[in-house]
MMTF fields as JSON, N, C-alpha, C and O atoms, coordinates in Angstrom:
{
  "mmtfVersion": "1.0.0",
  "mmtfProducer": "UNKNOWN",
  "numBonds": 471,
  "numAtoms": 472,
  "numGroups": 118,
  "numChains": 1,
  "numModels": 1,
  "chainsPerModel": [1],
  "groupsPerChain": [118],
  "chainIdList": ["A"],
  "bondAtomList": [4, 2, 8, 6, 12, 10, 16, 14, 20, 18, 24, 22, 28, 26, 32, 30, 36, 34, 40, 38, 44, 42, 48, 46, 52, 50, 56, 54, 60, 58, 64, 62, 68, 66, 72, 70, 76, 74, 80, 78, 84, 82, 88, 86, 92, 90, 96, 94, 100, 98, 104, 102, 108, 106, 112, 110, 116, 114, 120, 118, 124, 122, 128, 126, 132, 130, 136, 134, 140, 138, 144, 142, 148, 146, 152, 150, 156, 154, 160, 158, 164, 162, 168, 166, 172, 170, 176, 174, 180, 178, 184, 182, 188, 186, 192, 190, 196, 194, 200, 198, 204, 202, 208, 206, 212, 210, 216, 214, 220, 218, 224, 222, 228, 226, 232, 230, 236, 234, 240, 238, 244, 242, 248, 246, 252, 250, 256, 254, 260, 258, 264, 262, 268, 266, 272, 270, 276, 274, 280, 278, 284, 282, 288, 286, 292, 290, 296, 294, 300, 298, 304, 302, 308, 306, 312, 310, 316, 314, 320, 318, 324, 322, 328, 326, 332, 330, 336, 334, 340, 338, 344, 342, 348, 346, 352, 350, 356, 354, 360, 358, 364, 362, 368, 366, 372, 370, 376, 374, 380, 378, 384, 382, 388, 386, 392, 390, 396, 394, 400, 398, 404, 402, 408, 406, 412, 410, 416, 414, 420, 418, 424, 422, 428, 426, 432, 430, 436, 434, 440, 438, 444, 442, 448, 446, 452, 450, 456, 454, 460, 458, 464, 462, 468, 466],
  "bondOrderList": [1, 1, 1, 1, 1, 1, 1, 1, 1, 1, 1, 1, 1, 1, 1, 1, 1, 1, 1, 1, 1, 1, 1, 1, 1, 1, 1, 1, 1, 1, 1, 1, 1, 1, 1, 1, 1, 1, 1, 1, 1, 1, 1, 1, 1, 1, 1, 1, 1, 1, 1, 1, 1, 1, 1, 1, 1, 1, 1, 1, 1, 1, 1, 1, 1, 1, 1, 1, 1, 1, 1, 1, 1, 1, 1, 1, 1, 1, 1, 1, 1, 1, 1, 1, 1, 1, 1, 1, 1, 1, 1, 1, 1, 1, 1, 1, 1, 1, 1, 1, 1, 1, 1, 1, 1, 1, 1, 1, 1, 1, 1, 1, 1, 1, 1, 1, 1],
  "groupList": [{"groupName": "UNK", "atomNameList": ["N", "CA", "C", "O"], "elementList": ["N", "C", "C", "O"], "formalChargeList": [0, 0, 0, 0], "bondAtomList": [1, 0, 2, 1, 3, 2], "bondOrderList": [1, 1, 2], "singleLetterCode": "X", "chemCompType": "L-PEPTIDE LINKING"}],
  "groupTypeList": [0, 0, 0, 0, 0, 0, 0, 0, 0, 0, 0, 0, 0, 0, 0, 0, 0, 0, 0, 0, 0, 0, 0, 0, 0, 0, 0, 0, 0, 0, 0, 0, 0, 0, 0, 0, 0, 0, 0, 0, 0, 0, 0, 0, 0, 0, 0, 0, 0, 0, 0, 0, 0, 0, 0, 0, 0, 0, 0, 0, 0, 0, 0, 0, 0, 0, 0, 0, 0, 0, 0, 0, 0, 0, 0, 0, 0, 0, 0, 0, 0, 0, 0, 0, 0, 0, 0, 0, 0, 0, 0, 0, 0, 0, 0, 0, 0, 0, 0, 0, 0, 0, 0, 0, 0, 0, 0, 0, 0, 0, 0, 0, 0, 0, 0, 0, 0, 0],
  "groupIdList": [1, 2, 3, 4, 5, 6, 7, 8, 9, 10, 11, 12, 13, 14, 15, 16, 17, 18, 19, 20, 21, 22, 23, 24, 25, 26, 27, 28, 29, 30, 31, 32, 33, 34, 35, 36, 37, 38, 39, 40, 41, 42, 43, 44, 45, 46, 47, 48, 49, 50, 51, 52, 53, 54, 55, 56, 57, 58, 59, 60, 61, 62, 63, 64, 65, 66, 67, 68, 69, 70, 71, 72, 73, 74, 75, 76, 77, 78, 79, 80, 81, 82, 83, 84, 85, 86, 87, 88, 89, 90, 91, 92, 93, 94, 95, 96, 97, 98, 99, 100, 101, 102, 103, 104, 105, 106, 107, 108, 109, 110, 111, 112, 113, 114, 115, 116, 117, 118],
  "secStructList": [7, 7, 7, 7, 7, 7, 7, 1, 2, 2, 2, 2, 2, 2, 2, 2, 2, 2, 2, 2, 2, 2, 2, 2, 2, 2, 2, 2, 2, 2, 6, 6, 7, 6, 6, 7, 2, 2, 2, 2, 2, 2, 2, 2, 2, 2, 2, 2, 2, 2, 2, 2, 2, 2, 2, 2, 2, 2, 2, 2, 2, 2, 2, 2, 6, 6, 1, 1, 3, 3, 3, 3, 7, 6, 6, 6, 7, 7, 3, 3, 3, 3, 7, 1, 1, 3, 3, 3, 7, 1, 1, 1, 7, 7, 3, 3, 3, 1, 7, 6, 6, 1, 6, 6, 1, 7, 7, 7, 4, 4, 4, 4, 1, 7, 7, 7, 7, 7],
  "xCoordList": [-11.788, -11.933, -10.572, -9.657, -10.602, -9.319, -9.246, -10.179, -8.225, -7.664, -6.755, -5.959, -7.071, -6.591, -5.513, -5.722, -4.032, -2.982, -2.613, -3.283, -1.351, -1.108, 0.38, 0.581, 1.134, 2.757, 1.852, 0.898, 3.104, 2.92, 3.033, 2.176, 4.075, 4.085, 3.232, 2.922, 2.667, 1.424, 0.168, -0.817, 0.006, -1.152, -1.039, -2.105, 0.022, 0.178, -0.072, -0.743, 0.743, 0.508, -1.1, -1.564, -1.724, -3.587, -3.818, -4.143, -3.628, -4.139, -3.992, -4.954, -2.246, -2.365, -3.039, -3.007, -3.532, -4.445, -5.555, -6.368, -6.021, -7.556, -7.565, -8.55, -6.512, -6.812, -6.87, -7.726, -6.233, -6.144, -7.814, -8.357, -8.498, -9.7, -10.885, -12.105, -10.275, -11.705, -11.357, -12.203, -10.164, -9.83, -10.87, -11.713, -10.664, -11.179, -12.784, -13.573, -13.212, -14.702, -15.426, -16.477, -14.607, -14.45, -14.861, -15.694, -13.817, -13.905, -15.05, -15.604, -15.334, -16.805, -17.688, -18.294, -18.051, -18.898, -19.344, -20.45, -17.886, -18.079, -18.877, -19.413, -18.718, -18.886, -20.978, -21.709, -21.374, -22.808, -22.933, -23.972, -22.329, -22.385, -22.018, -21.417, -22.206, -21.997, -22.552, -21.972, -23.696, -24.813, -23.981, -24.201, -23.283, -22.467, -21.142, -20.708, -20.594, -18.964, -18.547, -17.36, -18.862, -17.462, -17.977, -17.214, -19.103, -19.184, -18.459, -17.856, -18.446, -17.521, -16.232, -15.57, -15.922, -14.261, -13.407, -12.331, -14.583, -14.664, -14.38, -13.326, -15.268, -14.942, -13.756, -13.038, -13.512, -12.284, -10.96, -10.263, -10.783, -9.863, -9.498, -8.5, -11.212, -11.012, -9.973, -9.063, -10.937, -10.071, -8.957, -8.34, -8.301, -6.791, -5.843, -4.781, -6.824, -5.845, -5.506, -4.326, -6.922, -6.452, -5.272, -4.518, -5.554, -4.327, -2.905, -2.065, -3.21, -1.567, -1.081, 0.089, -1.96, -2.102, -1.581, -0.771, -1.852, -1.717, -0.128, 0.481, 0.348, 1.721, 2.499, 3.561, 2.252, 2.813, 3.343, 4.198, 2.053, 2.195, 3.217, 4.408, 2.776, 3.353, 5.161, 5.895, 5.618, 6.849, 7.547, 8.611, 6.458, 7.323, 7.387, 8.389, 6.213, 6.748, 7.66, 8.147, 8.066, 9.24, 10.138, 11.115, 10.034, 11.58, 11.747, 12.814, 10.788, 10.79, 11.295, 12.123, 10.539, 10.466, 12.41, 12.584, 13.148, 14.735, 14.963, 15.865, 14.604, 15.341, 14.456, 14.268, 14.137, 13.289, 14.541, 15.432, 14.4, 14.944, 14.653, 13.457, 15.598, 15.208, 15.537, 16.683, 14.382, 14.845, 14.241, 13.305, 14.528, 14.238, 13.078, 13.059, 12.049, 10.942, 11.185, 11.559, 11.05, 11.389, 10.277, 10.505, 8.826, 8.007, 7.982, 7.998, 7.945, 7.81, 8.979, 9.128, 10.343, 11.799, 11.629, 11.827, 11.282, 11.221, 11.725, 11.64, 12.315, 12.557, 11.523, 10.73, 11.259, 10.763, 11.292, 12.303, 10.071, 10.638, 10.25, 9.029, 10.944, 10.539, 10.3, 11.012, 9.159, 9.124, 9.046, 8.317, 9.865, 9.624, 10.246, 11.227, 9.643, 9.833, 9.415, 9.877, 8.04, 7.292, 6.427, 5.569, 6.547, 5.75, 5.227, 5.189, 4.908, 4.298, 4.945, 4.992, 5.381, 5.488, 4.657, 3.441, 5.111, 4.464, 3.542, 2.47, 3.87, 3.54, 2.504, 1.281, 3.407, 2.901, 1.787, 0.871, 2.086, 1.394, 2.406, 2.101, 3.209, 4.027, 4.224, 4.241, 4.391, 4.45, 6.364, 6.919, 6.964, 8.086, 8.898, 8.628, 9.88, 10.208, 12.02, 12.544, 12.617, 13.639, 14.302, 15.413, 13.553, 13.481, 13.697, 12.614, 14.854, 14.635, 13.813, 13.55, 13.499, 12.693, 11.529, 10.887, 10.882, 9.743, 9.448, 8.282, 10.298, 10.329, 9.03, 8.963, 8.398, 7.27, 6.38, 5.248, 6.558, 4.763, 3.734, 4.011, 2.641, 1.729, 2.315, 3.102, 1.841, 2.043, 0.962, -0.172, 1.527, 0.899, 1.245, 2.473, 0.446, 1.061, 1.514, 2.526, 1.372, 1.721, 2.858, 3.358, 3.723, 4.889, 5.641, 6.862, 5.176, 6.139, 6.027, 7.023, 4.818, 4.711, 5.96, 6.304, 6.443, 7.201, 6.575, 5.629, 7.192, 7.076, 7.788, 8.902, 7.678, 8.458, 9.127, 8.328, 10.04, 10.735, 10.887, 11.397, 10.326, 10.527, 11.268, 11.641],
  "yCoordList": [-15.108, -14.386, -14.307, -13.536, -15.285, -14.851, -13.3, -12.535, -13.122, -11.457, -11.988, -12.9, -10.834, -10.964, -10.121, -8.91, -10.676, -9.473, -9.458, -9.91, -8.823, -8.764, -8.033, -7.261, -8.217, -7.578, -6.018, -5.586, -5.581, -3.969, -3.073, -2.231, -3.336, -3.155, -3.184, -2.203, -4.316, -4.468, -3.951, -4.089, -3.152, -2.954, -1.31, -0.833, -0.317, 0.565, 0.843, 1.712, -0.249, -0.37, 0.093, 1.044, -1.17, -1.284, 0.239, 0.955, 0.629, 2.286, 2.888, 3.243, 3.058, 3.961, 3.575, 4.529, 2.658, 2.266, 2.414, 2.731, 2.379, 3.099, 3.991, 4.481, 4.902, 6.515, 6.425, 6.911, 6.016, 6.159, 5.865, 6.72, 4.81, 4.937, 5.58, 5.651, 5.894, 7.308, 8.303, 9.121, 9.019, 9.702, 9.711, 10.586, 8.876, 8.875, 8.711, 8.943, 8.319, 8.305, 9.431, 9.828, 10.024, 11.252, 12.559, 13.466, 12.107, 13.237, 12.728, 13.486, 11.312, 10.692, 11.405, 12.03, 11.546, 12.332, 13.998, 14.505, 14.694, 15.728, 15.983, 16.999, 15.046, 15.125, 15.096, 15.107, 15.063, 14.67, 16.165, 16.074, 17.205, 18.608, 19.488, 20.538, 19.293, 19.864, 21.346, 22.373, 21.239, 22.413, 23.909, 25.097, 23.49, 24.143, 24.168, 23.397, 24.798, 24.729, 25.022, 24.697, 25.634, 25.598, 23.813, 23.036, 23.686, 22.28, 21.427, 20.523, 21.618, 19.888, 20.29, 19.617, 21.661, 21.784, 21.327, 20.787, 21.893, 21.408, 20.008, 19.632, 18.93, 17.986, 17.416, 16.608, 17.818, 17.469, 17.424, 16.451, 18.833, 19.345, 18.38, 18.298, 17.669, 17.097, 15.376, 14.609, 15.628, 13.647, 13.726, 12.669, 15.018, 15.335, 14.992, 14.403, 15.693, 15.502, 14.385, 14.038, 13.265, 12.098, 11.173, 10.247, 11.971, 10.759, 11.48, 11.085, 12.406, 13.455, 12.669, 12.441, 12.386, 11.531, 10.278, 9.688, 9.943, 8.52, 8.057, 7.041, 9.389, 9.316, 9.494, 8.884, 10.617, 10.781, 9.151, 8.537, 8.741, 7.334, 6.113, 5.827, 5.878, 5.236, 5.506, 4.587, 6.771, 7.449, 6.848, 6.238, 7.193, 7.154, 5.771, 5.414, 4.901, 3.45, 2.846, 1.783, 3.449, 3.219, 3.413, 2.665, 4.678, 4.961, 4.178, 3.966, 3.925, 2.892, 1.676, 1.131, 1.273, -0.077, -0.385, -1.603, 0.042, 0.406, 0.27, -0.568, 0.727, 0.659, -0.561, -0.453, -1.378, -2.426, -3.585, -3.648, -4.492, -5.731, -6.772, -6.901, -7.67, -8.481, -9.689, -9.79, -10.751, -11.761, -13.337, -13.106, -14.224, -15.507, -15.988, -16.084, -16.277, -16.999, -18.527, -19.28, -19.135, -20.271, -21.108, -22.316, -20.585, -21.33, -21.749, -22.884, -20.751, -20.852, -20.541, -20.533, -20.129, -20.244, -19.056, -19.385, -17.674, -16.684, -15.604, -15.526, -14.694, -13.337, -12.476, -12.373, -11.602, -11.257, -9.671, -9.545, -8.681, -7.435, -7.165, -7.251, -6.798, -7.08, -5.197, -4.272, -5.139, -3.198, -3.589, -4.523, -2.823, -3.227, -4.293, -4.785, -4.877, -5.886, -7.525, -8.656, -6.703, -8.202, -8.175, -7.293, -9.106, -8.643, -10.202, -11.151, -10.126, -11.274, -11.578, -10.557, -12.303, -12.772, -12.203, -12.182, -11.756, -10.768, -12.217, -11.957, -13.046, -14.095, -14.955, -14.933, -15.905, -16.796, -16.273, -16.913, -15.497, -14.894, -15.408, -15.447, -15.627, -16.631, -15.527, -14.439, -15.598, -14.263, -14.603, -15.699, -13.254, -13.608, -12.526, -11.618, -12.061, -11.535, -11.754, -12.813, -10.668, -10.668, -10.327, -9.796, -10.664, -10.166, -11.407, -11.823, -12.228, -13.346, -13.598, -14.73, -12.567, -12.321, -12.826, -13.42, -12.58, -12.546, -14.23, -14.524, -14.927, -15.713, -17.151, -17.256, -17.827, -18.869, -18.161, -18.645, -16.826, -16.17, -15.471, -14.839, -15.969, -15.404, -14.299, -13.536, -14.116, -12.58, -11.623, -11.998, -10.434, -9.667, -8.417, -8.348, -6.716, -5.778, -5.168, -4.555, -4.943, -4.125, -4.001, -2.929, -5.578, -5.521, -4.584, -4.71, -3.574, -2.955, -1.821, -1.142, -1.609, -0.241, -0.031, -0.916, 1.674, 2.071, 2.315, 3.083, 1.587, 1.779, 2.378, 2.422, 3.034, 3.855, 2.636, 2.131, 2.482, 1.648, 2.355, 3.463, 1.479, 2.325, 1.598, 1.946],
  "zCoordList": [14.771, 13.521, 12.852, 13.14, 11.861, 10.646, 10.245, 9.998, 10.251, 9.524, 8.71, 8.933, 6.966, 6.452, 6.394, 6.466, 6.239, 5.956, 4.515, 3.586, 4.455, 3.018, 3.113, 4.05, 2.402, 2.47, 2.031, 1.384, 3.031, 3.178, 1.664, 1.397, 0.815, -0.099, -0.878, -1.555, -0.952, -2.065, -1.581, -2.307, -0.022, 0.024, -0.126, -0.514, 0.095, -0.367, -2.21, -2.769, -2.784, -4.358, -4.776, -5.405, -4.04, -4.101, -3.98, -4.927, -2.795, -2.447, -3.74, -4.422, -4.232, -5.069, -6.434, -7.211, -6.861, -8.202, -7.562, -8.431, -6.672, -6.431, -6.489, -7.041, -5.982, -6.297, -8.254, -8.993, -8.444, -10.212, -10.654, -11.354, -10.288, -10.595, -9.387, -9.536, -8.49, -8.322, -8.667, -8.307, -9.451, -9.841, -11.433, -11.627, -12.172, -13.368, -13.103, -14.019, -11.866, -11.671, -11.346, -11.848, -10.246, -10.095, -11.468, -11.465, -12.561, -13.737, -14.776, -15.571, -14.655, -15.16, -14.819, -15.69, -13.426, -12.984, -13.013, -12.824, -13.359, -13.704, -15.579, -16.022, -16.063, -17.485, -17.446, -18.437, -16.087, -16.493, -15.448, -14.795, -15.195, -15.008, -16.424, -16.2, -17.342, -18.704, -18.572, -18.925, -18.035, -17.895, -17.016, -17.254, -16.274, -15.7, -15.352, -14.496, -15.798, -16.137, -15.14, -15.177, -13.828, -12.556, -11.743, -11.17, -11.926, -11.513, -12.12, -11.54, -13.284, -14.295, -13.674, -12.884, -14.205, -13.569, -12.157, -11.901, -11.397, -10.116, -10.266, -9.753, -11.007, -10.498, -11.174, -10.587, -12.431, -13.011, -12.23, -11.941, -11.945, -11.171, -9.469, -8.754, -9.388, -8.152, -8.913, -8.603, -9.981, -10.297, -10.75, -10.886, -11.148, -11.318, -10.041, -9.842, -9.287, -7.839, -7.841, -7.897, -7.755, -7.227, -8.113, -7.813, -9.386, -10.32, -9.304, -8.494, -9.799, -9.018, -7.74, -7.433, -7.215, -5.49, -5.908, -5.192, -6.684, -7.225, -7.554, -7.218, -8.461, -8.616, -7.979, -8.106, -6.803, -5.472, -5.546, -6.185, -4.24, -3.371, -4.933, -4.816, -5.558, -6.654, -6.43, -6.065, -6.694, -6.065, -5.337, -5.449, -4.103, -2.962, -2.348, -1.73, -2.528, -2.549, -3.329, -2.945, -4.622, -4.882, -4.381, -4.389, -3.695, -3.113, -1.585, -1.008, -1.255, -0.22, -0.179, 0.551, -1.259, -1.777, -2.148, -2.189, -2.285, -2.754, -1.76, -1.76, -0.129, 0.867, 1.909, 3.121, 1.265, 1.547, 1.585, 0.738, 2.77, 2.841, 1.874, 1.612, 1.188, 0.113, 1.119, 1.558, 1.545, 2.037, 1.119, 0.354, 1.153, 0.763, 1.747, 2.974, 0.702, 1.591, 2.139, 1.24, 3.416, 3.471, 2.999, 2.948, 2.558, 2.453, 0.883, 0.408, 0.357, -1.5, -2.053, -3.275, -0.84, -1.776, -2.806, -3.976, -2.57, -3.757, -2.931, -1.705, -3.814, -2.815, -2.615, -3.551, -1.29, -1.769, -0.573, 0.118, -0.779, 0.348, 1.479, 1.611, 2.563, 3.909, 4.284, 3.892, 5.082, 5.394, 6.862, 7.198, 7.869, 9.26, 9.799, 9.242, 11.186, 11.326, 11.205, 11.36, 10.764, 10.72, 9.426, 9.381, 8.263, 6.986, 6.719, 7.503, 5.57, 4.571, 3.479, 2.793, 3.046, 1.724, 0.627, 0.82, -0.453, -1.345, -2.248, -2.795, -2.273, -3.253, -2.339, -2.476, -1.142, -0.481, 0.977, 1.494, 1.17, 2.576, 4.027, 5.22, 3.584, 4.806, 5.542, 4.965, 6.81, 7.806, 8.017, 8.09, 8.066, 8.469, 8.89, 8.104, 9.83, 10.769, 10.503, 10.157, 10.727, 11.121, 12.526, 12.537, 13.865, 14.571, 15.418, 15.83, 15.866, 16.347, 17.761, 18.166, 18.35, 19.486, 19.224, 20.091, 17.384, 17.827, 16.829, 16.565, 16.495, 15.831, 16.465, 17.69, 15.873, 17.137, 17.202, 17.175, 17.304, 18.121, 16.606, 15.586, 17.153, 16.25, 15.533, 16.093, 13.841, 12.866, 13.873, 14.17, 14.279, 14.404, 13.796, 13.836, 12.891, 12.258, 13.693, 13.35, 15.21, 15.72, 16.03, 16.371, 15.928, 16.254, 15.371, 15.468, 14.439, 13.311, 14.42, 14.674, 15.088, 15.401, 16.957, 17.741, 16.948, 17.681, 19.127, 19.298, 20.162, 21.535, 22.137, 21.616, 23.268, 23.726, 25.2, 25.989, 25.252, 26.235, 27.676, 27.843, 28.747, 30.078, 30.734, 31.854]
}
């Protein structure tokens, strides 16, 4: 079974524009509670959140994104940003690693994750 990955960056990005539209679906939906006003509000108030949520994550992947590695793709020759140790190419999908350990072996996301060494 193929798995699809995707640079870390851009899949945080995705998250936060979905919140932007269930947010607005969200306050769509309150507009067909007209009949009762703590319901519409209710839901308004709920699709506010999610834009609010939205700008959060938007934020703070920026501020991430700044302390993000800029490396050269060897496949498509573009820069692009590295999170961790092991990412994708934002453009090409090329898997690539700064980690010469893990250089040859299959992309896997777990190698980003923290182990405890015994």
């Amino acid at each position: 079974m193929a798995l699809k990955y995707s640079n870390k960056i851009n899949k945080i990005r995705t998250f936060a524009l979905s919140l932007i539209f269930i947010g607005f679906i969200v306050m769509y939906v309150g507009i067909f509670f007209k009949s009762s006003m703590w319901l519409m509000t209710i839901f308004m108030l709920l699709g506010l959140l999610c834009i609010v949520a939205s700008t959060v994550v938007y934020f703070w992947i920026g501020m991430l994104s700044t302390k993000a590695v800029q490396v050269v793709c060897p496949s498509c020759q573009r820069y692009t940003k590295m999170l961790g140790r092991v990412d994708m190419c934002m453009y090409c999908n090329e898997p690539l690693t700064l980690d010469p350990s893990l250089e040859g072996k299959d992309f896997d996301e777990k190698y980003n994750r923290k182990q405890k060494e015994s």
